[in-house]
N, C-alpha and C positions, 0 to 999 in steps of 0.2 A: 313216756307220753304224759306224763304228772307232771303238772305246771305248778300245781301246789309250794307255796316256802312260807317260812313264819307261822300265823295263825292257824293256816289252812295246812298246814305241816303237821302240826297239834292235834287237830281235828281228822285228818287220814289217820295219827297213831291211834287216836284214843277210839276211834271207828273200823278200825281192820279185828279186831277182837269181840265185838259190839255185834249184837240183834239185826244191824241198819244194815242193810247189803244191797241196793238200789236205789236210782236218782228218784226223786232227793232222799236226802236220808239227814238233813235238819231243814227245822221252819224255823222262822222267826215272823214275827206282826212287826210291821212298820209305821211309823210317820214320819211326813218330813216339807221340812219348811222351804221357801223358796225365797233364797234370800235378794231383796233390789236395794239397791243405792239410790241417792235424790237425784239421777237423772233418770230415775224407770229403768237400769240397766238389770238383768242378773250376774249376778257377782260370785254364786254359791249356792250349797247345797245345805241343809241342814239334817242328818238322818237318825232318826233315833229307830233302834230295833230290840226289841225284846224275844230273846229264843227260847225253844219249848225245854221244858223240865230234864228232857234226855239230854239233850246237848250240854247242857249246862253241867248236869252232873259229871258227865266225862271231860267235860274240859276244867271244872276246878282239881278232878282228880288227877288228870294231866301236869295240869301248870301247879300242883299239889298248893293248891288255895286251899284256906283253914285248917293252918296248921292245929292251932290251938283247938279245933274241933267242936267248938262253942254254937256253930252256922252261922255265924257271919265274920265275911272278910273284911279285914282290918284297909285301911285308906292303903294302906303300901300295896296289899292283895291287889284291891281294885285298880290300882296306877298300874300294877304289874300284869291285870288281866287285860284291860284296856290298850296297851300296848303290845301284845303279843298279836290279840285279834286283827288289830291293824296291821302288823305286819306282815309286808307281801301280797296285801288286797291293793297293792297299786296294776297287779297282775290282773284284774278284774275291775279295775276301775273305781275300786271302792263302792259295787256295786250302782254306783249316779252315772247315768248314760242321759245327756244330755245332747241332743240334732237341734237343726233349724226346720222347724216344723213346713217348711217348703220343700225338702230334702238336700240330704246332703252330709258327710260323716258326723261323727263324734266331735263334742267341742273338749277341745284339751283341760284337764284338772291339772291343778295342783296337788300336794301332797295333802294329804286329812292332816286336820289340826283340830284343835281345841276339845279333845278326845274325852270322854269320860265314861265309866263300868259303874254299876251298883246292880244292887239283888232288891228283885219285886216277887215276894217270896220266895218261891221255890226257881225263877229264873232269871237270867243274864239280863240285865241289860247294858247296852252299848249304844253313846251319842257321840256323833263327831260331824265336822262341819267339810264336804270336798269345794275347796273351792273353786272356781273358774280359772284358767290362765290368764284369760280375758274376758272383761266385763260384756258379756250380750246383749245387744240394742235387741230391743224386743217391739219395732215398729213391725205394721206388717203383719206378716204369720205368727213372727215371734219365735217362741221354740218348745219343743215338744220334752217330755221328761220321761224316764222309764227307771224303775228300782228292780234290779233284777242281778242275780248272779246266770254268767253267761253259760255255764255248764251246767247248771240246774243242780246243782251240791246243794246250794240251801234254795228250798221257796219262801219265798220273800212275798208276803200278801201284805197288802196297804190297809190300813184299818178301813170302814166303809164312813160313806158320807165325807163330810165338812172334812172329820179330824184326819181324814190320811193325807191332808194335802193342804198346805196353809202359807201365806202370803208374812213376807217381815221385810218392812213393815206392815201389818194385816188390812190397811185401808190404802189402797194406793187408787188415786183419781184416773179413772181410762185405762184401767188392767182390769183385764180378765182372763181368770183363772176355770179352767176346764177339767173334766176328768172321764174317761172312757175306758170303759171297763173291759179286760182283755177275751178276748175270745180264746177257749178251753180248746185245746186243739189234743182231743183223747187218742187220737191216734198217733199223734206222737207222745204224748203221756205214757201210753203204752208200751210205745218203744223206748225210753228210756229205761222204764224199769228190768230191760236187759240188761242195762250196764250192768255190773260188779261196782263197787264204790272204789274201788283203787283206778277202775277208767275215766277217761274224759268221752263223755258222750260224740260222737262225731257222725253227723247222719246226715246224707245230700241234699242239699238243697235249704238247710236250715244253718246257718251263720255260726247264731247263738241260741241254741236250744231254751235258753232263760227268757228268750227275750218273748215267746210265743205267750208269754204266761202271766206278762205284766202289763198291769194298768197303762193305759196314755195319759200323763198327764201336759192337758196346751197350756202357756199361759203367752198373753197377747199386751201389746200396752198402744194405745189408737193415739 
């Protein structure tokens, strides 16, 4: 039942031994940029995430980052942490779930690129860009944005205000950018933390258990 591979491979080992034994059992803070082109279209994603102090320690000791033991990892470390984590988050979307805010599925990504790791003190951080298959005309509804992992392994909170959601280019004429804040749904909350962390949550009637959890973000272009 493990859909896990690469990064998220990593993170089931260095967690099957670990304190963490139900969903979620890593967080990370987010922002993320919403990248348009000069014809108003969106193009991309931009995500930066910083994870908490746990995670971070068991996956440098995983991926056995600093060697030298000094705390901090060398440029080759971070290219090598960076790269791991992305691996196999195409299985999750790279966490960017992007709809046409009228409804209707998922718009197709491409592979993440322009990837990058470093440490802000004691944790991980990871930026990378998912970008669109195709460019979305944002006349209209426009389209809706949601940052989540769909089995609820990591909670993924969007910083608050302005900074968890941001326009590039940041001043675009007849765009508007929205944000609505997810409704806490405790009763599923609670049921996940039945799972064991080696499960994948799977409960009737909820798709993607990640998705009850995360912010709306609209953005519209008149």
């Amino acid at each position: 039942m493990s859909r896990r591979t690469g990064a998220a491979a990593a993170l089931a080992a260095v967690l099957a031994g670990g304190p963490l034994a139900a969903h979620p059992h890593v967080f990370a803070d987010a922002q993320t940029e919403l990248l348009l082109d000069d014809q108003r279209r969106l193009t991309g994603v931009r995500l930066h995430l910083v994870f908490d102090e746990i995670y971070t320690a068991y996956m440098a000791e995983a991926l056995e980052l600093d060697a030298d033991k000094d705390g901090v990892w060398t440029d080759e470390e971070q290219i090598f942490a960076a790269e791991q984590n992305l691996n196999g988050l195409d299985m999750w979307n790279w966490y960017v779930h992007v709809r046409p805010a009228g409804g209707g599925g998922k718009l197709a990504l491409k592979p993440a690129e322009e990837a990058h790791a470093m440490q802000i003190g004691d944790r991980f951080a990871l930026s990378y860009v998912a970008p669109l298959a195709e460019p979305a005309a944002l006349e209209g509804e426009g389209v809706e944005l949601r940052i989540y992992d769909p089995y609820f392994y990591a909670s993924i909170k969007l910083l608050d205000a302005e900074d968890g959601a941001t326009l590039e280019p940041e001043a675009v004429e007849g765009c508007l950018l929205t944000r609505a804040p997810a409704h806490v749904d405790r009763a599923l909350q609670k049921r996940l933390l039945e799972f064991a962390a080696e499960e994948t949550p799977e409960i009737e009637g909820v798709e993607e258990p990640g998705f009850v959890f995360a912010d709306r973000i609209g953005l519209s272009c008149g």
